[in-house]
mmCIF file of the N, C-alpha and C atoms, coordinates in Angstrom:
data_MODEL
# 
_entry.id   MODEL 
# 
loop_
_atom_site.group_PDB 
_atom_site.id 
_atom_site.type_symbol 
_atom_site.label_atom_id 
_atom_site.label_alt_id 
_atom_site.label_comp_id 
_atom_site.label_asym_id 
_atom_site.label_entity_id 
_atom_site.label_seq_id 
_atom_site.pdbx_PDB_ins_code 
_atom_site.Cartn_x 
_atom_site.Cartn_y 
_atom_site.Cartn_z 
_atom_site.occupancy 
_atom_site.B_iso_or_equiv 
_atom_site.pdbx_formal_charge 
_atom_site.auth_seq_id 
_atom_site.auth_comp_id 
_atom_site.auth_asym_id 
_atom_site.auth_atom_id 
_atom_site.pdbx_PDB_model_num 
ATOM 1   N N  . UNK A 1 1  ? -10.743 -29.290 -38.441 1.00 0.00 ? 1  UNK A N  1 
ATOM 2   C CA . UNK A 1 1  ? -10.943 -28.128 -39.267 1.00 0.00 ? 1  UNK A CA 1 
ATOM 3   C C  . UNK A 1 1  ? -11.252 -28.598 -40.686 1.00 0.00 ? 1  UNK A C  1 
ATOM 4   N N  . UNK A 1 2  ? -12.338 -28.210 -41.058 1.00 0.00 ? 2  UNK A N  1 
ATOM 5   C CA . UNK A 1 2  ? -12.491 -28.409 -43.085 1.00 0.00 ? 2  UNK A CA 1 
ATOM 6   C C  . UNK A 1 2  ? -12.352 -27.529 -43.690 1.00 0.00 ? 2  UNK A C  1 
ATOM 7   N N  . UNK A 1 3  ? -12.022 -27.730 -44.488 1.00 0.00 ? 3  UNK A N  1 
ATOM 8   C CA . UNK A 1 3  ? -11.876 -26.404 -45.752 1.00 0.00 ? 3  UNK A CA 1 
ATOM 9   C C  . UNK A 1 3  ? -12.146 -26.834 -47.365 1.00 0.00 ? 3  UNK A C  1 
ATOM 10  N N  . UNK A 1 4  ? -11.894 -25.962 -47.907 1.00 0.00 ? 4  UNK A N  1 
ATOM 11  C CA . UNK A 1 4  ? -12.355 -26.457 -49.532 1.00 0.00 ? 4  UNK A CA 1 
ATOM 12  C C  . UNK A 1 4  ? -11.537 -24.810 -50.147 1.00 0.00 ? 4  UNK A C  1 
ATOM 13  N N  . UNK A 1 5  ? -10.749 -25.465 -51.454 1.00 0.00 ? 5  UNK A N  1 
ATOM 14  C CA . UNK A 1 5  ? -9.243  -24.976 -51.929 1.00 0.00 ? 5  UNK A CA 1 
ATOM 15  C C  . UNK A 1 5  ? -9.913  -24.719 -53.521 1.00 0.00 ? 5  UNK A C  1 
ATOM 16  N N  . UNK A 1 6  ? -9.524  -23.829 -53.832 1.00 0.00 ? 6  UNK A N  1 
ATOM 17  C CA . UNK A 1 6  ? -9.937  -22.888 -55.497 1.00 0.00 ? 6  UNK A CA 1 
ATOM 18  C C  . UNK A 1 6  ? -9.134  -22.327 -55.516 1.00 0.00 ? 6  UNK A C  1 
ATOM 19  N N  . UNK A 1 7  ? -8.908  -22.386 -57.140 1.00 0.00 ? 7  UNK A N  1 
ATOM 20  C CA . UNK A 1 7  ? -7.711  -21.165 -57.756 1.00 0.00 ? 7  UNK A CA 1 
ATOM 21  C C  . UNK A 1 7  ? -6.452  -21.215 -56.493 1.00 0.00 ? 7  UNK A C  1 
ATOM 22  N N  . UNK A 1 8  ? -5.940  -22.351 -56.946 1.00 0.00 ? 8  UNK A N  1 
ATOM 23  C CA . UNK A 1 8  ? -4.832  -22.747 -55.390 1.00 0.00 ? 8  UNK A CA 1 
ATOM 24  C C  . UNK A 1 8  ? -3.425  -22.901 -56.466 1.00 0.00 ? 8  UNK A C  1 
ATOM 25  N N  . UNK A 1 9  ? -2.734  -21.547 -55.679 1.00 0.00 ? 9  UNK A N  1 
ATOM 26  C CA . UNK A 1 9  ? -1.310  -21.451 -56.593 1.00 0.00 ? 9  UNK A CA 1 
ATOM 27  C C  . UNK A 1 9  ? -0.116  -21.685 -55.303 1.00 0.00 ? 9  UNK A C  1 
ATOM 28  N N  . UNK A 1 10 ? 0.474   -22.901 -55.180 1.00 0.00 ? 10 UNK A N  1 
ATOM 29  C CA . UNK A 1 10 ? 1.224   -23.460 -54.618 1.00 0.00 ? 10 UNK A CA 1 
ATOM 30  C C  . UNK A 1 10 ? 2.927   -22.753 -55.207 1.00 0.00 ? 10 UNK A C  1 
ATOM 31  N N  . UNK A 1 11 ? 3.703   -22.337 -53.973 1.00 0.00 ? 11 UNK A N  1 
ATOM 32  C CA . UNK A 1 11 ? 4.934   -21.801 -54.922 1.00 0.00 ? 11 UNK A CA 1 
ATOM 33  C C  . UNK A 1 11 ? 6.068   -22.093 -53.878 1.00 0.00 ? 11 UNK A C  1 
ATOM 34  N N  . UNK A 1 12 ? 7.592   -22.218 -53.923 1.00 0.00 ? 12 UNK A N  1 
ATOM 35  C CA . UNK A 1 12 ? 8.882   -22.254 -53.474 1.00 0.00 ? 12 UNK A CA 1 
ATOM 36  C C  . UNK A 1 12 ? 9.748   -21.917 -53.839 1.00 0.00 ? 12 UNK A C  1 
ATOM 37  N N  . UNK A 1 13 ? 10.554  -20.839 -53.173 1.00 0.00 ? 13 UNK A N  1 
ATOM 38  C CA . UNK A 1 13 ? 11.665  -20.667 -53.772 1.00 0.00 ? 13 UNK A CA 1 
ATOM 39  C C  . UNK A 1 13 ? 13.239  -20.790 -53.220 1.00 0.00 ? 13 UNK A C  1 
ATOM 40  N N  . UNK A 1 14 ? 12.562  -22.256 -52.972 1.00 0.00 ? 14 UNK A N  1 
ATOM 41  C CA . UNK A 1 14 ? 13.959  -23.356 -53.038 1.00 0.00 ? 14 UNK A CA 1 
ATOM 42  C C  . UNK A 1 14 ? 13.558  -24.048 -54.178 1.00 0.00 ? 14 UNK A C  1 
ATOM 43  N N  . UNK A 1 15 ? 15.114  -23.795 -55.574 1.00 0.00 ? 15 UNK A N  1 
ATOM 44  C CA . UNK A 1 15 ? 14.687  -24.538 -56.709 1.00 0.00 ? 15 UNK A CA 1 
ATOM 45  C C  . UNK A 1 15 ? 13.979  -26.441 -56.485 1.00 0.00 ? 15 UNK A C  1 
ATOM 46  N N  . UNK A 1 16 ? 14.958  -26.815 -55.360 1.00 0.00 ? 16 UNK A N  1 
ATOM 47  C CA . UNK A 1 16 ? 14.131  -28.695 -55.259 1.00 0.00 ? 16 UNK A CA 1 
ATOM 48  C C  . UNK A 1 16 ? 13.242  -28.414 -54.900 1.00 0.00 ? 16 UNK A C  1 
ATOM 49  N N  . UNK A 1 17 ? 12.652  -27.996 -53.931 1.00 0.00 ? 17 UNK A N  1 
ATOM 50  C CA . UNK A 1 17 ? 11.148  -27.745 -53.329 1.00 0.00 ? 17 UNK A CA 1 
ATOM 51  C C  . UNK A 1 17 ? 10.380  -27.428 -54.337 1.00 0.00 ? 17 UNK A C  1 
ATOM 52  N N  . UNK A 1 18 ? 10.651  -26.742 -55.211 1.00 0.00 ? 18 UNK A N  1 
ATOM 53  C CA . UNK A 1 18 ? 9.347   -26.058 -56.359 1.00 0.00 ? 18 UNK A CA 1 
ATOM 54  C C  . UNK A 1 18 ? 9.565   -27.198 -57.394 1.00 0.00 ? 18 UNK A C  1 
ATOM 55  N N  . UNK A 1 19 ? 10.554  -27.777 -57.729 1.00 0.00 ? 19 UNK A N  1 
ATOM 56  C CA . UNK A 1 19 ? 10.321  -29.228 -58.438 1.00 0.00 ? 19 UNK A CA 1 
ATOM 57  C C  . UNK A 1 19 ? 9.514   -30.014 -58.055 1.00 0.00 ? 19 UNK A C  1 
ATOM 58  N N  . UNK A 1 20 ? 9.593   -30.561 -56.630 1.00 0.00 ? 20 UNK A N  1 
ATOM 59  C CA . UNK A 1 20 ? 8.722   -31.215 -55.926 1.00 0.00 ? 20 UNK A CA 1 
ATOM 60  C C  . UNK A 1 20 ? 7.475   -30.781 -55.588 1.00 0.00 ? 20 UNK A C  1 
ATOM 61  N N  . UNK A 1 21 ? 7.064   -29.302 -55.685 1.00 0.00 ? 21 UNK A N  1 
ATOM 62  C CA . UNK A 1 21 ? 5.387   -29.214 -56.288 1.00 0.00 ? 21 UNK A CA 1 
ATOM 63  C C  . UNK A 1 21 ? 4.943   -29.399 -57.315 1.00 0.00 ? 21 UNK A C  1 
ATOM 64  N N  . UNK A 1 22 ? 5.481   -28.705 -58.531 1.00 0.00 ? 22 UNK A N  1 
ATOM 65  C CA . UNK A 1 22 ? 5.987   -29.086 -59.955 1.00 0.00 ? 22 UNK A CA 1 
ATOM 66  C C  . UNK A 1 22 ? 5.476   -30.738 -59.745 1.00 0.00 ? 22 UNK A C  1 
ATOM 67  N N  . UNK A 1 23 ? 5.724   -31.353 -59.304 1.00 0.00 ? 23 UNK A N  1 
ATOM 68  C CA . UNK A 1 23 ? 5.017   -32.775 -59.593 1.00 0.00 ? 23 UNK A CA 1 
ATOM 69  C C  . UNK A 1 23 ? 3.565   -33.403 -58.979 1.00 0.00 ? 23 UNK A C  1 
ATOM 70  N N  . UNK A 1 24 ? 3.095   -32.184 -58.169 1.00 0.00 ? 24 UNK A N  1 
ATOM 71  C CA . UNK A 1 24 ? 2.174   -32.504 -57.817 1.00 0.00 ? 24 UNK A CA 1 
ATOM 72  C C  . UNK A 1 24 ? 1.257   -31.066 -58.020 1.00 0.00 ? 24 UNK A C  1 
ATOM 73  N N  . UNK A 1 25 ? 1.339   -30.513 -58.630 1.00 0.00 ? 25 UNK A N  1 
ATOM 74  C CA . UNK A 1 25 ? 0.758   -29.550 -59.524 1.00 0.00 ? 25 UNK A CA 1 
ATOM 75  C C  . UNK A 1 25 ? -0.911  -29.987 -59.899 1.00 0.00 ? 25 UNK A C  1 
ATOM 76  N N  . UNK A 1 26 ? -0.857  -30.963 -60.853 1.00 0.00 ? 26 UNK A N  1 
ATOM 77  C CA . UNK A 1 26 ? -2.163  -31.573 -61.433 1.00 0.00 ? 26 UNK A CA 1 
ATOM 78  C C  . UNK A 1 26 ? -2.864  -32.503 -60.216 1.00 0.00 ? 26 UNK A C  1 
ATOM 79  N N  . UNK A 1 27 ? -2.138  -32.991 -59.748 1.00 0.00 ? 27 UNK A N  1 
ATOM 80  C CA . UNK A 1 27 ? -3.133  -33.652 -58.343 1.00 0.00 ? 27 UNK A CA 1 
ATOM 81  C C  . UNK A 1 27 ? -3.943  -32.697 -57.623 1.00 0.00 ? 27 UNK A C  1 
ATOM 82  N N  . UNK A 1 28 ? -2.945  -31.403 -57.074 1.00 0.00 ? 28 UNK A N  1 
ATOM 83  C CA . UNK A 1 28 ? -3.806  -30.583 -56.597 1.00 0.00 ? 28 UNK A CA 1 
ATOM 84  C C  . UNK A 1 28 ? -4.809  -29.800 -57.036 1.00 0.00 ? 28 UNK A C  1 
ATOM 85  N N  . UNK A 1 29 ? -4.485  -29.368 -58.289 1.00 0.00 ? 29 UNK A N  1 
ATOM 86  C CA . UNK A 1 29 ? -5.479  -28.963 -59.477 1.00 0.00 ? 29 UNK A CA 1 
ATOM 87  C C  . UNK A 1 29 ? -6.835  -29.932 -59.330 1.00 0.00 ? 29 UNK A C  1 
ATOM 88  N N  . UNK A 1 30 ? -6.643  -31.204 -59.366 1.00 0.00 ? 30 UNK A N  1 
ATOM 89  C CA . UNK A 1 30 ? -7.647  -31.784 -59.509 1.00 0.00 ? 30 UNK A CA 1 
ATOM 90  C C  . UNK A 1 30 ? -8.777  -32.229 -58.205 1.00 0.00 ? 30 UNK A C  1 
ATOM 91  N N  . UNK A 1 31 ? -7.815  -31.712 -56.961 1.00 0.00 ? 31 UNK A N  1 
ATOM 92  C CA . UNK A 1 31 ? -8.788  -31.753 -55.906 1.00 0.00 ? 31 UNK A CA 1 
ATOM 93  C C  . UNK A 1 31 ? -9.254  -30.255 -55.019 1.00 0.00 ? 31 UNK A C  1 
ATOM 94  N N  . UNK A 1 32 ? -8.942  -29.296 -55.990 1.00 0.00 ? 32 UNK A N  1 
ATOM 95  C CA . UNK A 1 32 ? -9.943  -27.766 -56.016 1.00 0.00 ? 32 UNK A CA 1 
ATOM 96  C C  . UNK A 1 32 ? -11.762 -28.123 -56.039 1.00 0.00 ? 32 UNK A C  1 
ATOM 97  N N  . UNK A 1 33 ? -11.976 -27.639 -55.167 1.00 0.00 ? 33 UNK A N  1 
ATOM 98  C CA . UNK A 1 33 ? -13.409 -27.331 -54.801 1.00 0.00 ? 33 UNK A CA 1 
ATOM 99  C C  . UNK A 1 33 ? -13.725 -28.848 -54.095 1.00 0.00 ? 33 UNK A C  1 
ATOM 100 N N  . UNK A 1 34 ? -13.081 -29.869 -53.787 1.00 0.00 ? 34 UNK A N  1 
ATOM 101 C CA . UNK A 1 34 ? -13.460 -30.512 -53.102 1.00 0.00 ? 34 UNK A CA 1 
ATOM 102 C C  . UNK A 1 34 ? -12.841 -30.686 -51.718 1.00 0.00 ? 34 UNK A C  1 
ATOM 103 N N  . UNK A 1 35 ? -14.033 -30.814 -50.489 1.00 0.00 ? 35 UNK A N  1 
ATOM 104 C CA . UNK A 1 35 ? -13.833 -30.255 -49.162 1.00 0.00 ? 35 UNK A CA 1 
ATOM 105 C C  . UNK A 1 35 ? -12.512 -31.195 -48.676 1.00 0.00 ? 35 UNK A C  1 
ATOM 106 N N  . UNK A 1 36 ? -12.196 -30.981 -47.494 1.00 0.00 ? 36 UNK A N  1 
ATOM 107 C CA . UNK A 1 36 ? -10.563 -31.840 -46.802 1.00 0.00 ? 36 UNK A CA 1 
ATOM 108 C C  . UNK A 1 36 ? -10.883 -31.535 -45.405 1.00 0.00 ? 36 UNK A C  1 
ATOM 109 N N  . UNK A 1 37 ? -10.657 -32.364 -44.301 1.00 0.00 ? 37 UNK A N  1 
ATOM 110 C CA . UNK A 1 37 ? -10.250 -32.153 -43.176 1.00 0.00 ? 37 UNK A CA 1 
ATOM 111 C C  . UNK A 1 37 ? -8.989  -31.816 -43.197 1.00 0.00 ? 37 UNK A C  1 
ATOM 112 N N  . UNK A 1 38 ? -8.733  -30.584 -42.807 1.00 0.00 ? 38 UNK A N  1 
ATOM 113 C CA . UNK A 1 38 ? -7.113  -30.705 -42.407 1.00 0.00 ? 38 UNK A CA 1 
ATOM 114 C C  . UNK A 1 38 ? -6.504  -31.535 -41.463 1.00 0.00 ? 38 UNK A C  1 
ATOM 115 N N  . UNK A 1 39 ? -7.295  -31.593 -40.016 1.00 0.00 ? 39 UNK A N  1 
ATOM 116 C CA . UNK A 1 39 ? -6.181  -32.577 -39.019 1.00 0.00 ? 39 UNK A CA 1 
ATOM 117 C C  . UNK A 1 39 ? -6.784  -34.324 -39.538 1.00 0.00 ? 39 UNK A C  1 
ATOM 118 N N  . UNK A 1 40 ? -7.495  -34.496 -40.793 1.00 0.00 ? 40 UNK A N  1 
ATOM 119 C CA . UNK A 1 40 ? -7.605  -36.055 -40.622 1.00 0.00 ? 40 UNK A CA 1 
ATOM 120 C C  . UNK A 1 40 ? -6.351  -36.633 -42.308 1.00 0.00 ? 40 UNK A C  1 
ATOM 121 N N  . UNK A 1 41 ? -6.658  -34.999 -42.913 1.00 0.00 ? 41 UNK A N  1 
ATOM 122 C CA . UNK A 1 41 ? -5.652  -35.417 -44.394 1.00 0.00 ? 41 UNK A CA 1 
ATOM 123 C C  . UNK A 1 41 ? -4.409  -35.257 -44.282 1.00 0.00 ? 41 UNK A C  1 
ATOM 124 N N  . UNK A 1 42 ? -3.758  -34.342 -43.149 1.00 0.00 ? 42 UNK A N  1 
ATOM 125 C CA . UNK A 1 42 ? -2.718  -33.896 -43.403 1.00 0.00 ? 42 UNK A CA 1 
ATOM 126 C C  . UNK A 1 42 ? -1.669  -35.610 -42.375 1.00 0.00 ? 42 UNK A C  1 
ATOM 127 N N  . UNK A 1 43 ? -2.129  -36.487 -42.131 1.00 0.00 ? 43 UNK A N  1 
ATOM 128 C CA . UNK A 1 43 ? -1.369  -37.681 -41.621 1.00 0.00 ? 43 UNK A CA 1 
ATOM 129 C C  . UNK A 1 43 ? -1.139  -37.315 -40.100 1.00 0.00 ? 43 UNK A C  1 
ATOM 130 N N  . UNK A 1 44 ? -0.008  -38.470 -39.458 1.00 0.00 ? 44 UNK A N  1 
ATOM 131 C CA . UNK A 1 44 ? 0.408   -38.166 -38.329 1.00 0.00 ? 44 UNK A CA 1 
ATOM 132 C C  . UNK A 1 44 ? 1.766   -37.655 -38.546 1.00 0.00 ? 44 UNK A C  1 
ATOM 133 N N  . UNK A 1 45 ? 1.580   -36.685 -37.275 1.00 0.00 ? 45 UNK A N  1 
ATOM 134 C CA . UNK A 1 45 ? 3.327   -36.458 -37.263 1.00 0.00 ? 45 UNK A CA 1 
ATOM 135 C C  . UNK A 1 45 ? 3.533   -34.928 -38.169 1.00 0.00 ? 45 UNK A C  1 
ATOM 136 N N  . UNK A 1 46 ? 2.450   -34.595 -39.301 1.00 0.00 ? 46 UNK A N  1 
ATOM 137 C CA . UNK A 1 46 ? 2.630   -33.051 -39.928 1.00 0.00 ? 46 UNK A CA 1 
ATOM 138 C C  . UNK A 1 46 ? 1.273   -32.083 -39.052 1.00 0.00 ? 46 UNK A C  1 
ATOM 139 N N  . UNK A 1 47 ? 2.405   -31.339 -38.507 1.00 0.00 ? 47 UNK A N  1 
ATOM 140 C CA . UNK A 1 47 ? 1.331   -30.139 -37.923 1.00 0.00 ? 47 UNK A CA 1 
ATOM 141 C C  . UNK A 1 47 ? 1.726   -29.052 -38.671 1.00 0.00 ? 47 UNK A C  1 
ATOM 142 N N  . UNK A 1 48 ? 0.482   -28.278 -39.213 1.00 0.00 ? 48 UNK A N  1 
ATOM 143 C CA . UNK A 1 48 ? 0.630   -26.323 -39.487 1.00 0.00 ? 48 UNK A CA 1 
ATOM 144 C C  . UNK A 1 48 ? 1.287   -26.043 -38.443 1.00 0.00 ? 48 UNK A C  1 
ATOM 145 N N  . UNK A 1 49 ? 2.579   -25.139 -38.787 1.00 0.00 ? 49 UNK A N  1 
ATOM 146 C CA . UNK A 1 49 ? 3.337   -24.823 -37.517 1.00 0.00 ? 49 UNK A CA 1 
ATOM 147 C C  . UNK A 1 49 ? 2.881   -22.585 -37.396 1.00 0.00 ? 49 UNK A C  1 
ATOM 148 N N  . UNK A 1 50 ? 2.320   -22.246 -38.420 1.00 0.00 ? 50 UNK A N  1 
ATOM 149 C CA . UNK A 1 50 ? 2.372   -21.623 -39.290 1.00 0.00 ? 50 UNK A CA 1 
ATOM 150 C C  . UNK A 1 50 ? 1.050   -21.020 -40.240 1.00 0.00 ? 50 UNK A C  1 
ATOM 151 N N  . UNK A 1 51 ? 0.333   -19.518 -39.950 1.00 0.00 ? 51 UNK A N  1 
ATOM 152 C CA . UNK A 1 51 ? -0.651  -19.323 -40.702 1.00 0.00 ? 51 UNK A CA 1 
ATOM 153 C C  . UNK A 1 51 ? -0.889  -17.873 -40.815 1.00 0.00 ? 51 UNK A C  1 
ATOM 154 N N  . UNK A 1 52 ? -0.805  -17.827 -41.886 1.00 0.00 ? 52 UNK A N  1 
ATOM 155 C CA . UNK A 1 52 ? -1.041  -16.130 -41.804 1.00 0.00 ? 52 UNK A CA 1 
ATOM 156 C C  . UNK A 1 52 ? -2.474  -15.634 -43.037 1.00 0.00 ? 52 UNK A C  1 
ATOM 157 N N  . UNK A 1 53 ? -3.372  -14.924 -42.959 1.00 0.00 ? 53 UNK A N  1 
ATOM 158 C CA . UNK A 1 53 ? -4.795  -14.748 -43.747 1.00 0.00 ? 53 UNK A CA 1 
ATOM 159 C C  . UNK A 1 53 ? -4.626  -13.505 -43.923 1.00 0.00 ? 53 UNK A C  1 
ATOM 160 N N  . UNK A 1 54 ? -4.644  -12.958 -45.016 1.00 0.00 ? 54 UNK A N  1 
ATOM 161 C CA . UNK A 1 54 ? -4.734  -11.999 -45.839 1.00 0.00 ? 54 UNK A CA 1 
ATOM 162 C C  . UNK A 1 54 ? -6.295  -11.484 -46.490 1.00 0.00 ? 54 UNK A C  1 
ATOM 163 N N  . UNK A 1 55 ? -6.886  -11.084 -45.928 1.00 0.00 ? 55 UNK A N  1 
ATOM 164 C CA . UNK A 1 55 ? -8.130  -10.378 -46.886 1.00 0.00 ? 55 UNK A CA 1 
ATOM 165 C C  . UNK A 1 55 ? -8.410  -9.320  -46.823 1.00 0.00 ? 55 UNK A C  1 
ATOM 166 N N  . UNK A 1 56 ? -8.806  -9.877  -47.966 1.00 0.00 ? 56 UNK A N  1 
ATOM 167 C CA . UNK A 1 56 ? -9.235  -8.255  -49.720 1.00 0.00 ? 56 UNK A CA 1 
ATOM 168 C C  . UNK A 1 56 ? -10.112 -8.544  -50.345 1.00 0.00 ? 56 UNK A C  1 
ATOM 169 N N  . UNK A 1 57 ? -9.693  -8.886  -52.246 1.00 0.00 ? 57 UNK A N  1 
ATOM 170 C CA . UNK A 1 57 ? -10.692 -9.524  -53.031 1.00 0.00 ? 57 UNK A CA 1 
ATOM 171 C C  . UNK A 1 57 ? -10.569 -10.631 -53.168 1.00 0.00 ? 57 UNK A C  1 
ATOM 172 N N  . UNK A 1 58 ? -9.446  -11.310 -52.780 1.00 0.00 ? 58 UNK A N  1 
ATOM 173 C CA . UNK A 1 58 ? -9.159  -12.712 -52.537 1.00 0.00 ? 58 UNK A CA 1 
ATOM 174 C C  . UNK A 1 58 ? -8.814  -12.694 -51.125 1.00 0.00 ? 58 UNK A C  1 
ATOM 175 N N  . UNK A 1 59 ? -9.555  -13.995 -50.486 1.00 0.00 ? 59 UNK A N  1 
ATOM 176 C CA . UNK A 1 59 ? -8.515  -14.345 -49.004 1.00 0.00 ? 59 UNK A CA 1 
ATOM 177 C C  . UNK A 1 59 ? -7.449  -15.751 -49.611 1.00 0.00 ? 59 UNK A C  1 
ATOM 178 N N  . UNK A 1 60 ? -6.294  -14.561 -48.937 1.00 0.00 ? 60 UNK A N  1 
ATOM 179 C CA . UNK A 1 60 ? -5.260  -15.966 -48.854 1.00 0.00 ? 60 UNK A CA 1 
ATOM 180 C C  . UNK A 1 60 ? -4.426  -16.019 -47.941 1.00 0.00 ? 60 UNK A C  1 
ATOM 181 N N  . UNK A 1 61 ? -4.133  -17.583 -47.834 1.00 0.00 ? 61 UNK A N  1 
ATOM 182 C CA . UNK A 1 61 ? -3.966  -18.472 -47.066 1.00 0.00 ? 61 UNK A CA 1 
ATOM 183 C C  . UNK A 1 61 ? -2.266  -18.198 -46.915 1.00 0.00 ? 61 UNK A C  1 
ATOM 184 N N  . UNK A 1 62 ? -1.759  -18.002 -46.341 1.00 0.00 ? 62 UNK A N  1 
ATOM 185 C CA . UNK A 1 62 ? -0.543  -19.015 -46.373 1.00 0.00 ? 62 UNK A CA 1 
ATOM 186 C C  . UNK A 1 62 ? 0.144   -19.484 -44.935 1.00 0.00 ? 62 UNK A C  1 
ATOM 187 N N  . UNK A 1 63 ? 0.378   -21.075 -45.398 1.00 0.00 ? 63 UNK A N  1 
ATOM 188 C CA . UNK A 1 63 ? 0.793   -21.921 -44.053 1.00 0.00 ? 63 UNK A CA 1 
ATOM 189 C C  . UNK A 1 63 ? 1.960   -22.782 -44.238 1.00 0.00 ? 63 UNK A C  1 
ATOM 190 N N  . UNK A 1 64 ? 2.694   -22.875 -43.264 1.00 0.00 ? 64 UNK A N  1 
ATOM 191 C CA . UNK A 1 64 ? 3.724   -23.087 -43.097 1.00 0.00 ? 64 UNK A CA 1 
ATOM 192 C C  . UNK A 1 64 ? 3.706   -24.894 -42.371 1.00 0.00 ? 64 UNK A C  1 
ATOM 193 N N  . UNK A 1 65 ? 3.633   -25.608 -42.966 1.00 0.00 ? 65 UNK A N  1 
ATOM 194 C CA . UNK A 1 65 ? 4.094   -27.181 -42.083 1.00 0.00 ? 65 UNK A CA 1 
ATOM 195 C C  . UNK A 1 65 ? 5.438   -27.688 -41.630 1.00 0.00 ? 65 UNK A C  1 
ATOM 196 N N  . UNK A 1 66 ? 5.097   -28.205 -40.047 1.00 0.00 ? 66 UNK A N  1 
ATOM 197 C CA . UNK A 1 66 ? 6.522   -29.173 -39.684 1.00 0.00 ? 66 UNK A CA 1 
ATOM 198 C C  . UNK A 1 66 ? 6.278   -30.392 -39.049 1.00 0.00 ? 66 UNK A C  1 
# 
């Protein structure tokens, strides 16, 4: 599957978990609009367990990994 990620607002509300995006905040920022395989980026061993698509004036994403 490929995809390509804009205006990508990552959030948790488990306070450690949202620290731990909190640090990867600007990485992801910086790889918006450029394309990704999901089953070749996401490693071995992490599958989307998890996906739900929302569209309107924005489609969004949200997925769940285990």
């Amino acid at each position: 599957m490929r995809g390509r990620l804009s205006d990508v607002t990552i959030t948790s509300g488990h306070p450690v978990i949202a620290a731990v995006l909190y640090g990867f905040r600007r990485r992801i920022s910086e790889s918006e609009d450029q394309g990704f395989n999901l089953g070749a980026d996401l490693g071995s061993g992490i599958r989307m367990t998890d996906l739900s698509v929302e569209a309107g004036t924005d489609l969004v994403l949200n997925a769940r990994f285990g």
